[in-house]
C-alpha positions as CSV (number, residue, x, y, z in Angstrom):
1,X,-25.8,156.4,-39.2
2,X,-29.4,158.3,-39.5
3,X,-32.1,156.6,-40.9
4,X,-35.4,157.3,-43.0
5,X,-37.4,157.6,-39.6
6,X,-35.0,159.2,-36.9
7,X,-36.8,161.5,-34.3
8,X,-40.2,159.4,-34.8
9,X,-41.9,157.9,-32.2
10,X,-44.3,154.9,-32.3
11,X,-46.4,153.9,-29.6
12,X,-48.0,150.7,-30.5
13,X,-51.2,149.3,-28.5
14,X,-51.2,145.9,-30.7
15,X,-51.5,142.2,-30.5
16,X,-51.0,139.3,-33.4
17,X,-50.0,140.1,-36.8
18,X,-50.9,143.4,-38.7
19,X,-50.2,145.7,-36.2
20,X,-46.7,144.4,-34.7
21,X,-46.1,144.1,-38.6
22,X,-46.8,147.4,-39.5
23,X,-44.8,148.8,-36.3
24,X,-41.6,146.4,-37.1
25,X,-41.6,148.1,-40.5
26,X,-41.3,151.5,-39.3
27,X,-39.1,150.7,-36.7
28,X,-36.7,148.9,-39.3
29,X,-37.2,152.7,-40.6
30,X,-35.5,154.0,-37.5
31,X,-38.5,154.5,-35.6
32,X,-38.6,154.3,-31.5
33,X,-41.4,151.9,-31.0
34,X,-42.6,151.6,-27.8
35,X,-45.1,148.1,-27.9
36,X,-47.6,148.3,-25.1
37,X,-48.7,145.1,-23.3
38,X,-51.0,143.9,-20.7
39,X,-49.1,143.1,-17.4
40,X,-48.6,138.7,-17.6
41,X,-49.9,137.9,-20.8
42,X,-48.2,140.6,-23.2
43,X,-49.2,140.3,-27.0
44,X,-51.5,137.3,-27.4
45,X,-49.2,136.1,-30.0
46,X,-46.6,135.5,-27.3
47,X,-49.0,132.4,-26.5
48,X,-49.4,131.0,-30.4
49,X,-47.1,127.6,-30.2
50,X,-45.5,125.5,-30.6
51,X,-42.8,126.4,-31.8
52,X,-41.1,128.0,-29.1
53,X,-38.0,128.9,-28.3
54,X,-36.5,129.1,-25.1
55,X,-39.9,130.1,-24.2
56,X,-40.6,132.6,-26.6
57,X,-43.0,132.0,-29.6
58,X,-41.5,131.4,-32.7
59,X,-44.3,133.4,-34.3
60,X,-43.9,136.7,-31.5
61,X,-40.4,137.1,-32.5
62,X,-41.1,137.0,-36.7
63,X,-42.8,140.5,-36.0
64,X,-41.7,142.5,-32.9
65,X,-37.7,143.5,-33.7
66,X,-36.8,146.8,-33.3
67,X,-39.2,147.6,-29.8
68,X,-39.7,148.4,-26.8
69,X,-42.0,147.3,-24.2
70,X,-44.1,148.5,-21.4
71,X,-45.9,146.8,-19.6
72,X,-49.2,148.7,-18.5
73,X,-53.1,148.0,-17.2
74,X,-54.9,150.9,-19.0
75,X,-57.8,150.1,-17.0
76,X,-55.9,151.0,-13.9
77,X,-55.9,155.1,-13.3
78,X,-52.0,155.3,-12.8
79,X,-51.2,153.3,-16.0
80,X,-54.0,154.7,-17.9
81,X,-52.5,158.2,-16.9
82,X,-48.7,157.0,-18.5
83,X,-50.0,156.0,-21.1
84,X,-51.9,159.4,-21.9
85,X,-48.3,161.1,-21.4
86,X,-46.5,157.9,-23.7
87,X,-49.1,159.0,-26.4
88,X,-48.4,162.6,-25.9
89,X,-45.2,162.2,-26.3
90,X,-45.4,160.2,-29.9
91,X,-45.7,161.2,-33.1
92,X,-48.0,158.1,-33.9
93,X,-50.3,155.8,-32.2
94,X,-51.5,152.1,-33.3
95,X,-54.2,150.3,-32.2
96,X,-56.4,147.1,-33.2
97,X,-59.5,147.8,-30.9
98,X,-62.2,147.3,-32.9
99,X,-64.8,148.5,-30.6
100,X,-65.0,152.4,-30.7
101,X,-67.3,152.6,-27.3
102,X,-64.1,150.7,-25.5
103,X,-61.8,153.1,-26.6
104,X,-63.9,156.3,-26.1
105,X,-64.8,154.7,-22.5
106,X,-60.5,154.9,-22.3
107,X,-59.7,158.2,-23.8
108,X,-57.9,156.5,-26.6
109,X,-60.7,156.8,-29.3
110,X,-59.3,159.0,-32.5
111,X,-61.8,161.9,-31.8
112,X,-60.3,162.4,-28.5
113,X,-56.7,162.0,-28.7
114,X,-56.8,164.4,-32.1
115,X,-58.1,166.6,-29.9
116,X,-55.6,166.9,-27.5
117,X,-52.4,166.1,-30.0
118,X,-53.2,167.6,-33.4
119,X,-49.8,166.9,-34.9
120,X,-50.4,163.2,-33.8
121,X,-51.1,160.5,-36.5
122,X,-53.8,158.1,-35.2
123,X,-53.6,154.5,-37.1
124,X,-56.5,152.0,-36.3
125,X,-55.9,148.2,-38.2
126,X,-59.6,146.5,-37.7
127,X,-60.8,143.7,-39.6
128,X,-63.9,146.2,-41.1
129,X,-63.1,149.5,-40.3
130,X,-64.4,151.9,-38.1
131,X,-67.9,152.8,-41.1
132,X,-70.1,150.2,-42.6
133,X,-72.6,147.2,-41.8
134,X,-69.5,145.3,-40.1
135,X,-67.7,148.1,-38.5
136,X,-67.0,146.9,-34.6
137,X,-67.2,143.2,-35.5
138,X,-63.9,141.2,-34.5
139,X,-61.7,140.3,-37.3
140,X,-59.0,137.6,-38.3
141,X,-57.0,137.6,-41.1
142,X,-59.1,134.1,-42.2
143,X,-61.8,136.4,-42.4
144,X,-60.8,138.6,-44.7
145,X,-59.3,136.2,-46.6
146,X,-62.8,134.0,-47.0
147,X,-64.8,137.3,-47.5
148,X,-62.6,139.3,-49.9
149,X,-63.3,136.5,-52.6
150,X,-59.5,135.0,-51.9
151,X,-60.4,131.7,-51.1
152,X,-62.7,130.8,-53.7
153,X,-59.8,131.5,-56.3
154,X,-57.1,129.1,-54.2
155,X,-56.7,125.6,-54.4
156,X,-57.1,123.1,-57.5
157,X,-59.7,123.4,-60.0
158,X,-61.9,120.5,-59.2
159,X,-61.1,121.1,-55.5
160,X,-62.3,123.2,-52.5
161,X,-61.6,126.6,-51.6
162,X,-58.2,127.0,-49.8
163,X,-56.8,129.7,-47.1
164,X,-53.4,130.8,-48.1
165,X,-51.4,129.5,-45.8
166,X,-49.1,132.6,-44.3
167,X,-51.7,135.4,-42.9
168,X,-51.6,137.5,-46.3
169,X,-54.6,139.9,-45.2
170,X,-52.5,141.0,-41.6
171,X,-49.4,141.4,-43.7
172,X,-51.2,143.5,-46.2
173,X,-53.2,145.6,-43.8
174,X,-49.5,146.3,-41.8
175,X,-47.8,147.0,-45.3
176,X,-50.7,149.3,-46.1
177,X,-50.9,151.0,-42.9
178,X,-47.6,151.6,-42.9
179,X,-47.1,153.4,-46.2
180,X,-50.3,155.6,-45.3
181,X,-48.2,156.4,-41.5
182,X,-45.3,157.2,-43.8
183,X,-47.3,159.0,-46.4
184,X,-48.7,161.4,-43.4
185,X,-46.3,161.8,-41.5
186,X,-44.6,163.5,-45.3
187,X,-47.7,165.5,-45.3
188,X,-47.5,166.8,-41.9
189,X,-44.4,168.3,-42.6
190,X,-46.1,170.9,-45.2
191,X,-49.6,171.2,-42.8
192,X,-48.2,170.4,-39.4
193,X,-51.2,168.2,-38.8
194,X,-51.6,164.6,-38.2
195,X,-54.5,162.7,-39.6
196,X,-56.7,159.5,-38.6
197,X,-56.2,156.1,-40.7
198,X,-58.9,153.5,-40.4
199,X,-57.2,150.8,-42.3
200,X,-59.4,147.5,-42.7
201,X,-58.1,143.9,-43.3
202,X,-60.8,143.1,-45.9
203,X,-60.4,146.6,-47.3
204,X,-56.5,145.4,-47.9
205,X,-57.2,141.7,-48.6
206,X,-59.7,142.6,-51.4
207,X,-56.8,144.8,-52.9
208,X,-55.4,141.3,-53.9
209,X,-58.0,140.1,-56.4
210,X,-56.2,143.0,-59.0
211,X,-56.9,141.6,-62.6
212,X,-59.1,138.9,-61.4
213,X,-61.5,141.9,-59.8
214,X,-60.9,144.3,-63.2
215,X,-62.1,140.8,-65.3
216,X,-65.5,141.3,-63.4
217,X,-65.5,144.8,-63.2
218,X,-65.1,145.3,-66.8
219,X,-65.7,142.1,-68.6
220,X,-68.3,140.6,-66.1
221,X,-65.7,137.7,-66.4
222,X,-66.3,135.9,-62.9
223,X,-63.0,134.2,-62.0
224,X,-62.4,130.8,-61.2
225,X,-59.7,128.7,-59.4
226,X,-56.8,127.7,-61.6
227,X,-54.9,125.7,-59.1
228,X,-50.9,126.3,-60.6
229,X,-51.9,127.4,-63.7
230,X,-52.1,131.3,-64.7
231,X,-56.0,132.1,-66.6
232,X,-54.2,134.5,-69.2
233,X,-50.8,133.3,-69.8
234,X,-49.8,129.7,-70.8
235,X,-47.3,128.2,-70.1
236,X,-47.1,129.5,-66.9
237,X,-47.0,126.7,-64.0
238,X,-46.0,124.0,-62.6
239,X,-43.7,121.4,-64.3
240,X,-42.1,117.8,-63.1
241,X,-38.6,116.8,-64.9
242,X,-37.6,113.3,-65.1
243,X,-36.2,112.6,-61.1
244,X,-40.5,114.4,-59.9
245,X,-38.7,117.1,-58.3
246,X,-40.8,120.3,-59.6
247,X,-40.4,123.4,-60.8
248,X,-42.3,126.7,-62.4
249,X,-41.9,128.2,-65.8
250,X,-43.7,131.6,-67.3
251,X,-43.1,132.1,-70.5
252,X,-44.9,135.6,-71.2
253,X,-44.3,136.8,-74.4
254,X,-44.0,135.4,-78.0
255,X,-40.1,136.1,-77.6
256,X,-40.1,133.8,-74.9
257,X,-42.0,131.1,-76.5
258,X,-39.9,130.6,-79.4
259,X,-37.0,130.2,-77.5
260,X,-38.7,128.4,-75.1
261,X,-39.5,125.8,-78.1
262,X,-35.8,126.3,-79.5
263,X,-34.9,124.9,-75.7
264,X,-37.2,122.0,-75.9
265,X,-36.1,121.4,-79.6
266,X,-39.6,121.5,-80.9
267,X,-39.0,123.8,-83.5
268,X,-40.5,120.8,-86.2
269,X,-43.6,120.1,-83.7
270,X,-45.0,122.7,-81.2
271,X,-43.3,125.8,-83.3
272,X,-45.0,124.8,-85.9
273,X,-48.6,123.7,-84.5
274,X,-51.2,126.7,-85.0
275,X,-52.8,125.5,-81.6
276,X,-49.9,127.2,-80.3
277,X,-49.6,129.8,-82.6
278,X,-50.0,132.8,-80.0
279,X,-50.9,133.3,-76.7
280,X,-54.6,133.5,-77.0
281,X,-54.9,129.8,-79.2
282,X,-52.8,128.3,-76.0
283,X,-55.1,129.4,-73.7
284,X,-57.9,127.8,-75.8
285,X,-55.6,124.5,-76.2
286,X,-54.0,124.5,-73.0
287,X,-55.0,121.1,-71.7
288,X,-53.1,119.2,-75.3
289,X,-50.2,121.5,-74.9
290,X,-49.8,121.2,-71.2
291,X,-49.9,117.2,-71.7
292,X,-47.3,117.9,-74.2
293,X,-44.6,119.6,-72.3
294,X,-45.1,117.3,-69.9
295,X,-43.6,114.3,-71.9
296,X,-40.8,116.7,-73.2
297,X,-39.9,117.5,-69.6
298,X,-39.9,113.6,-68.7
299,X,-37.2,113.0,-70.3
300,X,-34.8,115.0,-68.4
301,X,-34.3,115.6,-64.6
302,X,-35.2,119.2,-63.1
303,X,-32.0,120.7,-62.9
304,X,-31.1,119.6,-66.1
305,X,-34.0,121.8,-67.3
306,X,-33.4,124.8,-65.5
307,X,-29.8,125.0,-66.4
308,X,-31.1,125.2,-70.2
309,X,-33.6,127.5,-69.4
310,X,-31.3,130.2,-67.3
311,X,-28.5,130.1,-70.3
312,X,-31.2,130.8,-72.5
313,X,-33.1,133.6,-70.3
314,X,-36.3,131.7,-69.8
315,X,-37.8,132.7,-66.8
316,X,-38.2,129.3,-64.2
317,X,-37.4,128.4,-61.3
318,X,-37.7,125.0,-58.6
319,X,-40.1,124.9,-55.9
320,X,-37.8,125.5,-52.6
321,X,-39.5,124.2,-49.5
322,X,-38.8,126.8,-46.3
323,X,-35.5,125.8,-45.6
324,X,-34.2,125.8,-49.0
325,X,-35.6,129.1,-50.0
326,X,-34.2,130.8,-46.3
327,X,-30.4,129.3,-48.0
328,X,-30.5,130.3,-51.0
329,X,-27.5,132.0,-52.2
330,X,-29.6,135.2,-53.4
331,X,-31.6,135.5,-50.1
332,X,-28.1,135.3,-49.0
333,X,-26.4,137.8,-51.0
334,X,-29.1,140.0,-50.4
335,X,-28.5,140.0,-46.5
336,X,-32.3,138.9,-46.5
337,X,-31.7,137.1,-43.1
338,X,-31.3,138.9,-40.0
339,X,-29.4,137.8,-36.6
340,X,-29.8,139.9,-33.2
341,X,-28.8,139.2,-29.9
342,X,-31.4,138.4,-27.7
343,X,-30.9,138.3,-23.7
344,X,-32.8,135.3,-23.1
345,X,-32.1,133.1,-26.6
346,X,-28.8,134.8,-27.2
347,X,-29.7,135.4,-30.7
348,X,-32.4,135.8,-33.1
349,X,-32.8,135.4,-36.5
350,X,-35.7,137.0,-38.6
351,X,-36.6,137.3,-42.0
352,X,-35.2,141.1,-42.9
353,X,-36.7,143.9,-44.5
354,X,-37.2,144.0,-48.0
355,X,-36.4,147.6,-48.4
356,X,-33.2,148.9,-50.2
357,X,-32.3,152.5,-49.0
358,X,-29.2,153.6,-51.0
359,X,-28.2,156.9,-47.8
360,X,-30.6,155.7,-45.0
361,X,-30.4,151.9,-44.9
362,X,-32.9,150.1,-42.8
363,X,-31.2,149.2,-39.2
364,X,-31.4,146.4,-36.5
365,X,-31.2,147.4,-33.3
366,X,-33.3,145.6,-31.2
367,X,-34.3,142.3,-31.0
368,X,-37.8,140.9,-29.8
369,X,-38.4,142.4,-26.2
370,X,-39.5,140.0,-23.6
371,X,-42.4,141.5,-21.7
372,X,-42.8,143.9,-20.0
373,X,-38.8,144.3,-20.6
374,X,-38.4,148.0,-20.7
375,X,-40.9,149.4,-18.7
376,X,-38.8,151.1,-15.9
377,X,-36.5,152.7,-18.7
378,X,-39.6,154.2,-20.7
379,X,-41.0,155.5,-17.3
380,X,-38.1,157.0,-16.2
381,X,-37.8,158.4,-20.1
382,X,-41.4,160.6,-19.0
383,X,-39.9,161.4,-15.7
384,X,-42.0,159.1,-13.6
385,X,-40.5,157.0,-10.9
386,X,-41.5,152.8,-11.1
């Protein structure tokens, strides 16, 4: 079966989160990625554990399916030399060096290997970029998350700033990156040029402050932390029924609150309280009403509730730890969990791409490759003998 990406080649010259993330994406696609390694030590993700597994990190193998890799010592002549001809022979490179005198002093800088490979597209994923006060500094995706303004918004109101706790700027910088790869390689096919992408994770983190950045933008409205709570709808948080197992509700529109009150038979009461009249007189009175829903909710336990609330199309939902929301029947029915055969764990399992293609559907082919795992087959692919 062909997919989105048949033909493409990736050569990926990556370590950690964004850039494996952004590659796995395209090779989901149908991309041939080839992941390039230092000889003994690989990825330095391959080192972040426990857990691992087998002797692989738990963490390597969320991000590197469908690849292959080389093993090579750019700083030695001979390897430096196959990896010219890898990159010669791909349609686009990745790297995370954030030091634009290391990569010039290698060939691999974007001037350079645009030069030599005009059709090639060049993607660099830095923490600032290759312009700007903090281009060349070294970046982690707690960086960007403290300096995009992120942090001061997370956690509970009378409490400290928080780090979200997955690596939301990595996965946004590889998300980004990877629809601008997709996005040029389309426009390549009408100017037969690559182009250079100088993709930043602050750049992509500070994409995620949305309608809290337009509030200061345009209403000088700085924003705050909220902890659970949403700062322009209410209700819309967190809830405990009757057994303290918890569980979200949103009730967005005046539609949804009167049947949200029709639920909570509070017709008499809270339908007819002109604290709660609209929207905009919740928010001002959102500390009584809160208090209020609370006590109806005690007397009922959790499921109870969002039985009610499904037959009646109000949107909530529980609060699944990991291993409940990795079960759950519509993370199941939607074939969100992946399983490969791997040769030294026997299999694999992976969180699957989120991507629906109706023609070209997104493929697993490979699992995560041990180091260095394909090296003689690539060589011998460029007609050079290990």
């Amino acid at each position: 079966m062909k997919t989105i990406l048949d033909g493409i080649r990736v050569v990926e010259m990556t370590e950690a989160l964004a850039g494996p993330y952004c590659a796995m994406l395209l090779g989901d696609f149908g991309a041939d990625v080839i992941k390039v390694e230092r000889p003994g030590t690989g990825d330095q993700s391959r080192g972040w554990g426990p857990p691992f597994v087998g002797g692989e990190s738990a963490y390597f193998l969320a991000v590197n399916r469908n690849k292959r890799s080389i093993a090579l010592n750019y700083d030695d002549a001979r390897d430096s030399e196959i990896l010219q001809r890898l990159i010669a022979s791909a349609d686009v490179f990745l790297s995370n060096q954030p030091s634009l005198k290391s990569l010039q002093k290698r060939g691999l800088d974007p001037e350079t290997l645009r030069a030599k490979h005009p059709r090639l597209v060049y993607c660099s994923i830095t923490g600032y970029g290759f312009s700007g006060p903090k281009a060349g500094r070294p970046g982690y995706d707690i960086l960007a998350q403290a300096e995009s303004g992120m942090m001061s918004l997370t956690g509970e109101p009378d409490g400290g700033p928080m780090r979200y706790p997955i690596a939301i700027a990595d996965m946004t910088c590889g998300m980004y990156a990877a629809m601008g790869i997709l996005g040029t390689l389309f426009a390549r096919e009408k100017t037969g040029q690559g182009q250079f992408l100088d993709m930043a994770l602050f750049d992509s983190q500070l994409t995620w402050l949305a309608n809290a950045g337009s509030s200061y933008l345009n209403a000088n409205a700085e924003p705050r932390r909220w902890g659970n709570a949403h700062p322009n709808i209410v209700p819309y948080q967190v809830f405990r029924g009757r057994d303290q197992k918890y569980f979200v509700i949103g009730v967005g529109t005046e539609a949804l609150w009167k049947k949200f009150v029709e639920v909570l038979q509070a017709q008499v009461t809270l339908g007819n309280d002109e604290r709660f009249a609209s929207n905009a007189v919740r928010i001002e009175h959102r500390v009584e009403l809160i208090s209020l829903l609370q006590q109806h909710f005690d007397s009922e336990p959790r499921d109870a509730w969002l039985a009610k609330f499904a037959e009646a199309g109000i949107p909530a939902a529980p609060i699944n730890g990991a291993p409940e929301a990795l079960r759950d029947q519509q993370a199941v029915a939607r074939g969100m969990i992946v399983q490969i055969e791997h040769p030294a764990l026997r299999e694999v399992r992976s969180i699957a791409n989120p991507v629906k293609f109706s023609d070209m559907p997104v493929s697993y082919r490979l699992p995560p490759p041990m180091l260095g795992e394909h090296t003689a087959e690539i060589m011998g692919s460029l007609g050079i003998n290990s």
